[in-house]
C-alpha atoms as one frame of an Amber mdcrd trajectory, in Angstrom:
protein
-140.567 -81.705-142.002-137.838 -81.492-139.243-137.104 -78.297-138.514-133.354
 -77.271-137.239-132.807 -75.385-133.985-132.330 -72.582-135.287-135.282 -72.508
-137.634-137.662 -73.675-134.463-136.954 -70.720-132.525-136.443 -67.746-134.236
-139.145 -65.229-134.741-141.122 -65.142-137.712-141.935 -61.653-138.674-145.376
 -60.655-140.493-142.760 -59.107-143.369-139.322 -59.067-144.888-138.076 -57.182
-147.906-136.124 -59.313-149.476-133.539 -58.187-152.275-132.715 -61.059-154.493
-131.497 -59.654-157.636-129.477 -57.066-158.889-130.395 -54.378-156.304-127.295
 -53.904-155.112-125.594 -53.552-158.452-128.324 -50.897-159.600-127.932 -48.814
-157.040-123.976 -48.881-156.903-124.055 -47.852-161.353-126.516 -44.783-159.911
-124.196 -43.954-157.291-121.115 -43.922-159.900-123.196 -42.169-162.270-123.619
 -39.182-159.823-127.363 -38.667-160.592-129.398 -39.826-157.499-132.240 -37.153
-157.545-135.469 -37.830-159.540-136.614 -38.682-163.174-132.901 -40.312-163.581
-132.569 -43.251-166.386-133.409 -45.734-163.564-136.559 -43.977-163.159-137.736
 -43.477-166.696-136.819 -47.315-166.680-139.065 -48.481-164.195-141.677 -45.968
-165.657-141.836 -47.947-168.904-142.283 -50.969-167.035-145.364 -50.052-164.721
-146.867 -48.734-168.150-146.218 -51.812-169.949-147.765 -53.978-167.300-150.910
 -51.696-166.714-151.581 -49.880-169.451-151.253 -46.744-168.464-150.070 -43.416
-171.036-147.654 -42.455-168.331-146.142 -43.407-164.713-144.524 -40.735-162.461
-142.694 -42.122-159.709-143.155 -40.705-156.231-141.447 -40.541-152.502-144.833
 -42.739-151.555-148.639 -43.874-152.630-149.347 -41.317-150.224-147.296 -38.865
-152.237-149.171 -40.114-155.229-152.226 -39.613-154.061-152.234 -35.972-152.988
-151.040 -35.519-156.247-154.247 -36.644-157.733-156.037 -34.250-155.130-154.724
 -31.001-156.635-154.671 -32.713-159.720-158.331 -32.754-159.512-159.063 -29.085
-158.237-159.990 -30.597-154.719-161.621 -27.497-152.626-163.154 -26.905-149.069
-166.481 -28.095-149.189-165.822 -30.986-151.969-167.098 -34.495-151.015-165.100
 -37.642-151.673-166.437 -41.037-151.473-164.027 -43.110-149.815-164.446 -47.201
-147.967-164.270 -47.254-144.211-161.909 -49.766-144.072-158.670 -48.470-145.527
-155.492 -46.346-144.729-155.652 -42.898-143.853-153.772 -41.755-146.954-156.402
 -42.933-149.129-158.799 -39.867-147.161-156.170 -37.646-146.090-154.538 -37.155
-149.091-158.305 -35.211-149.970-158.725 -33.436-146.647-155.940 -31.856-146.883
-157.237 -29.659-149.507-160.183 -29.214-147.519-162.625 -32.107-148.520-165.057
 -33.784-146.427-164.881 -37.501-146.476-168.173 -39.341-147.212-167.350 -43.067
-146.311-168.681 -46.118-147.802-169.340 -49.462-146.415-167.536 -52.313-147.859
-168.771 -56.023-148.909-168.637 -58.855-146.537-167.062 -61.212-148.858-164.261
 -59.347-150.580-163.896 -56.344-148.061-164.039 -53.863-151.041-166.436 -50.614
-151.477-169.778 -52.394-151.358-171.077 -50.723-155.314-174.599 -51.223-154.151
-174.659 -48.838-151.511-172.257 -46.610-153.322-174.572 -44.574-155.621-177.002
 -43.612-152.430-173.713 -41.595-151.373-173.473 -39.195-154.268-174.230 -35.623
-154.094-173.986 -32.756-155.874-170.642 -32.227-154.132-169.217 -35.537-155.405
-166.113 -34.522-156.800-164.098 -38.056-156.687-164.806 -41.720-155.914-161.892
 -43.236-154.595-161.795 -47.091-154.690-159.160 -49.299-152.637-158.694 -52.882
-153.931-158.449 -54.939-150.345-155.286 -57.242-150.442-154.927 -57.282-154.342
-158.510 -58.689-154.952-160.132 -55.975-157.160-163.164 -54.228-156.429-166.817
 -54.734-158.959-165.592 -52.222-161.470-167.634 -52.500-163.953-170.641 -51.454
-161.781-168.524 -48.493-160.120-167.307 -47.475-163.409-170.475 -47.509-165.153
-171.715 -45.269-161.760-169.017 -42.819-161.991-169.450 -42.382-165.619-173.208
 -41.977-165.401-172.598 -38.914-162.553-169.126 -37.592-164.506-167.307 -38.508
-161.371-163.791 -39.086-161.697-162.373 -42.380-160.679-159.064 -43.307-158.463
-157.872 -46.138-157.703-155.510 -46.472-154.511-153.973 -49.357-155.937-151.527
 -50.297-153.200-152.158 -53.720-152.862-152.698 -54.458-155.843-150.069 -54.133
-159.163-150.182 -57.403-160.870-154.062 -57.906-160.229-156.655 -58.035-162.530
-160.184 -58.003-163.183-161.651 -59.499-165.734-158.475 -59.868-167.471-158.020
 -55.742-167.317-155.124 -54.700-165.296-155.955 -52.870-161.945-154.823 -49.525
-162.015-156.280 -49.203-165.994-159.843 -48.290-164.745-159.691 -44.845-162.684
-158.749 -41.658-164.307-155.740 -42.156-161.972-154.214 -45.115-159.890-151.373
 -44.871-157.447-149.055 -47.551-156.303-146.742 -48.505-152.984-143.514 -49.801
-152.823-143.467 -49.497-149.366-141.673 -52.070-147.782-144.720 -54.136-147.014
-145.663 -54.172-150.497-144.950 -57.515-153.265-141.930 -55.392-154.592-140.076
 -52.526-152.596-137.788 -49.808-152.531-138.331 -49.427-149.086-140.173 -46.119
-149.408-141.664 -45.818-153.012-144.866 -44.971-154.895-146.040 -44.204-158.240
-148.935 -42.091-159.980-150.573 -43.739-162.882-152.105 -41.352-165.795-154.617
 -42.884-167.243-155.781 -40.131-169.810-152.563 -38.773-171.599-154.692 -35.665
-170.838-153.551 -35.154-167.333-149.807 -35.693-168.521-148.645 -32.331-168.587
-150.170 -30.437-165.586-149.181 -33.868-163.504-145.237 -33.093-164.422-145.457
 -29.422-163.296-147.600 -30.176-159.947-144.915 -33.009-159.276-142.022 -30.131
-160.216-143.342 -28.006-157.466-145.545 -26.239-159.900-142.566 -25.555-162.484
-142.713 -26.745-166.396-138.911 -27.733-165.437-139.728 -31.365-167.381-140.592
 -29.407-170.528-137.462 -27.535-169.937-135.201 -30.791-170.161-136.874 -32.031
-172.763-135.607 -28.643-174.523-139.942 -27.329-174.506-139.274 -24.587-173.506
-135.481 -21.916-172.884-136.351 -21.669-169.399-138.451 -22.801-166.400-140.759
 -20.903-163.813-143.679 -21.342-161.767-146.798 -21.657-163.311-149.104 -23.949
-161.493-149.435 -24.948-157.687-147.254 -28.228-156.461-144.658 -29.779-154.426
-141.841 -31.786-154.450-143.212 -35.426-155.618-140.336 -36.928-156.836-138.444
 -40.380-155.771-134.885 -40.841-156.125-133.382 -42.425-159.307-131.100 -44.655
-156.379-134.391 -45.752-155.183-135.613 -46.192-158.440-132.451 -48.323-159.594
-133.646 -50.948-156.464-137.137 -50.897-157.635-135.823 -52.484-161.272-134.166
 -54.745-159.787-137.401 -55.610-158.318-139.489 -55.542-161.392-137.067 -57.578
-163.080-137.107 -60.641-160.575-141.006 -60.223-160.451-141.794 -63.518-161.527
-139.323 -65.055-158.821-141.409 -63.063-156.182-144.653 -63.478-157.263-144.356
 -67.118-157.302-143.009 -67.843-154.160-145.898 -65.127-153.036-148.233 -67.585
-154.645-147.132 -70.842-153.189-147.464 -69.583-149.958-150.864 -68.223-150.248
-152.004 -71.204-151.470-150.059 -73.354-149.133-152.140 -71.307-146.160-155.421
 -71.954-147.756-154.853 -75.239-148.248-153.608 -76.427-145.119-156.343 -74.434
-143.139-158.997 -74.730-144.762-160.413 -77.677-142.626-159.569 -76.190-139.830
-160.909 -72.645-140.592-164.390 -74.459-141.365-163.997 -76.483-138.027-163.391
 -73.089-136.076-166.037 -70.452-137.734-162.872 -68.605-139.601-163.218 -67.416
-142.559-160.725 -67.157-145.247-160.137 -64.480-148.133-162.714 -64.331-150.773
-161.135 -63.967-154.474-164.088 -63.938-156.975-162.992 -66.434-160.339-163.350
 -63.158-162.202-160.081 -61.625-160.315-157.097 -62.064-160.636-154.833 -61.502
-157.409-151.312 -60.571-156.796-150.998 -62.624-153.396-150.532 -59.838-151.331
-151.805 -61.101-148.031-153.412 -63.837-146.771-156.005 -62.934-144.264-158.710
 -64.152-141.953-161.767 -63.327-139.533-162.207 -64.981-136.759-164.962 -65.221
-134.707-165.003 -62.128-132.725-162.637 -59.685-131.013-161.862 -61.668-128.368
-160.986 -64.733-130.386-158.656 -62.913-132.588-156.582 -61.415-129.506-156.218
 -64.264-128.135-154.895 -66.155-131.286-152.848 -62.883-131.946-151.353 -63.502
-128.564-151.081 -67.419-128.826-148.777 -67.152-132.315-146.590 -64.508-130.614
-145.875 -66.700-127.718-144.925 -68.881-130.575-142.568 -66.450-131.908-144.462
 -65.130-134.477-146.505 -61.809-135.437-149.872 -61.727-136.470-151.413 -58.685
-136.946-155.042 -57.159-137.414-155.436 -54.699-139.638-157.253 -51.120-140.388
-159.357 -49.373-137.803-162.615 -47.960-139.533-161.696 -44.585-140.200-165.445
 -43.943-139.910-165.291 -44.132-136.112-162.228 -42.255-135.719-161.161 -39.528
-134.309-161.108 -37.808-136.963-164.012 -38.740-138.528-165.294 -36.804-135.592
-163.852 -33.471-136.000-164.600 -33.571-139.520-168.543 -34.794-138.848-167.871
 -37.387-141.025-168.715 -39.927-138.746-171.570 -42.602-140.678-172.668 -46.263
-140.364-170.255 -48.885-141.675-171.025 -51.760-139.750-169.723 -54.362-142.264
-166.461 -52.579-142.118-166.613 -52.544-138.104-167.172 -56.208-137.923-164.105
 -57.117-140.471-161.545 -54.264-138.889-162.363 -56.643-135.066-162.268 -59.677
-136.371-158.980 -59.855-139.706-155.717 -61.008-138.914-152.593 -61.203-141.668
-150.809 -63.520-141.319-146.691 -64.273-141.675-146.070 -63.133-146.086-143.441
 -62.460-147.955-141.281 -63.917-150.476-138.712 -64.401-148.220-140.613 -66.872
-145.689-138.967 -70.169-145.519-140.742 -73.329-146.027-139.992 -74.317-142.435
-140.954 -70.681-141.367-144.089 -71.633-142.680-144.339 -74.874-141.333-144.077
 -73.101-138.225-147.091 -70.817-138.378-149.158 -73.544-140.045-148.613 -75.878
-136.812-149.141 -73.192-134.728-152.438 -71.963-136.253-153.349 -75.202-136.014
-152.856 -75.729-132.313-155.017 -72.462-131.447-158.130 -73.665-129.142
């Protein structure tokens, strides 16, 4: 494939949002219809959606996944000297969300293959302190849950699962995001489909429903008040303000409704990498991602570990001299700095190894086929 002058030399980023559909439109009708704050129609909309997909009794949409998650924190009664399992190799919102109300992280190592929560070391973890398990499903490939169910269960443990990467996955044909008493979602601009800022908490026991809508209402029953519950609102449990806004919600249909567009394209590039570098992966001592035939993935991001450190720098720093950006990925959180001041610090060495040796490469829906081309070729060339 020839590529045009233009298409040879301009920079490839990692990630574009890309707004295909009726976005625009959406958000225009929620502008005209003068309600922009939360729980709008465009909301409840997208709230059906995300239940029909996963499953779920109910979906409350949030400002992030971060948002989401610190709703399941007070959700769950989180307290100063509760323990939380969480992996090493994640983002910090999947912990902090939990310190913040004063637990102490306990962090788990993660698989070499799938670079999920490794389930055989998880159960050595749990104390009497337990109070959550929080599980991250690494690029959209879903963790062993039927072992870290069946763990959870047997201890009374509640489940989460910071599903982030990971809304259109499945595992052995059961949505992610069905198995944790709660999941949480991103559509963060980095994320399949995007509002630019978005999240959403998924209630998985219809159970939770009610206290969820009053800590999301800044700890007022004002949802059973519209729904004409109650004559009048007032405070009555602890909260914030957890809320997205029905104009970001009206761009997140959109999204939902071109999902099969996206997705696909998602797809054929995935495969497209794996293909095409296979050989040369094998040739180099790369490694490519793992997805087990039992999982089903949403193509989130295509990944690999190179050698070492040094090997990955320097291909980092040979595709950007190419005009592209490849990046690495999570630190292990439990060798940060904050791990320290908490004495949370522990021995995740599986986790150490992947965070110095990923990179992501160049996805989203909106990469060309030349673009592609590009990064291929350039991969490729690394020596």
């Amino acid at each position: 494939m020839s590529l045009s002058a233009n298409e040879s030399t301009l920079p490839i980023p990692f990630n574009r949002a890309v707004f295909a559909g009726r976005e625009f439109e959406y958000m225009r009708i929620a502008l005209e219809r003068g309600h922009v704050s939360g729980d709008g129609p465009f909301s409840l909309a997208v709230g059906e959606r995300l239940c029909s997909e996963v499953g779920s009794s109910r979906a409350l949409l949030t400002p992030s996944c971060t948002a989401a998650l610190e709703m399941t924190a007070l959700l769950l009664d989180i307290h100063e000297g509760d323990e939380v399992i969480v992996p090493a190799f994640t983002f910090v919102s999947s912990v902090n969300a939990f310190v913040l109300r004063g637990a102490q992280p306990v962090f788990a190592d993660i698989r070499p293959d799938t670079l999920n929560l490794d389930e055989a070391r998880l159960e050595s973890l749990i104390t009497s302190r337990t109070r959550a398990i929080i599980v991250v499903h690494y690029a959209g490939v879903a963790c062993e849950m039927d072992a870290i169910s069946a763990i959870a269960a047997r201890h009374g443990i509640p489940l989460i699962e910071d599903n982030a990467h990971g809304l259109m996955g499945a595992y052995r044909g059961r949505p992610l995001g069905s198995f944790g008493r709660f999941s949480t979602l991103s559509f963060h601009e980095t994320k399949n489909l995007t509002c630019g800022e978005g999240g959403a908490l998924l209630i998985n026991d219809p159970a939770d429903t009610e206290r969820a809508e009053i800590v999301r209402e800044k700890g007022t029953d004002r949802s059973r008040f519209f729904r004409g519950q109650v004559d009048k609102y007032g405070w009555v449990d602890i909260g914030s303000s957890f809320l997205l806004s029905d104009l970001l919600a009206a761009c997140l249909l959109a999204q939902l409704e071109n999902v099969q567009t996206i997705q696909g394209r998602r797809e054929e590039i995935w495969l497209q990498y794996h293909q095409e570098l296979s050989e040369w992966a094998a040739r180099s001592g790369v490694r490519g991602p793992v997805v087990p035939a039992h999982c089903r993935q949403p193509f989130h991001m295509y990944y690999m570990l190179l050698p070492d450190l040094r090997t990955r720098q320097r291909l980092i720093d040979h595709l950007k001299a190419a005009g592209i950006l490849a990046v690495f990925h999570y630190l292990p959180l439990n060798r940060s700095r904050m791990a320290e001041r908490l004495k949370a610090t522990s021995e995740c060495p599986v986790a150490e190894n992947a965070s110095d040796r990923l990179l992501r490469l160049p996805l989203s829906s909106g990469l060309s086929q030349a673009g592609q081309r590009r990064v291929i070729d350039a991969v490729l060339s690394f020596r």
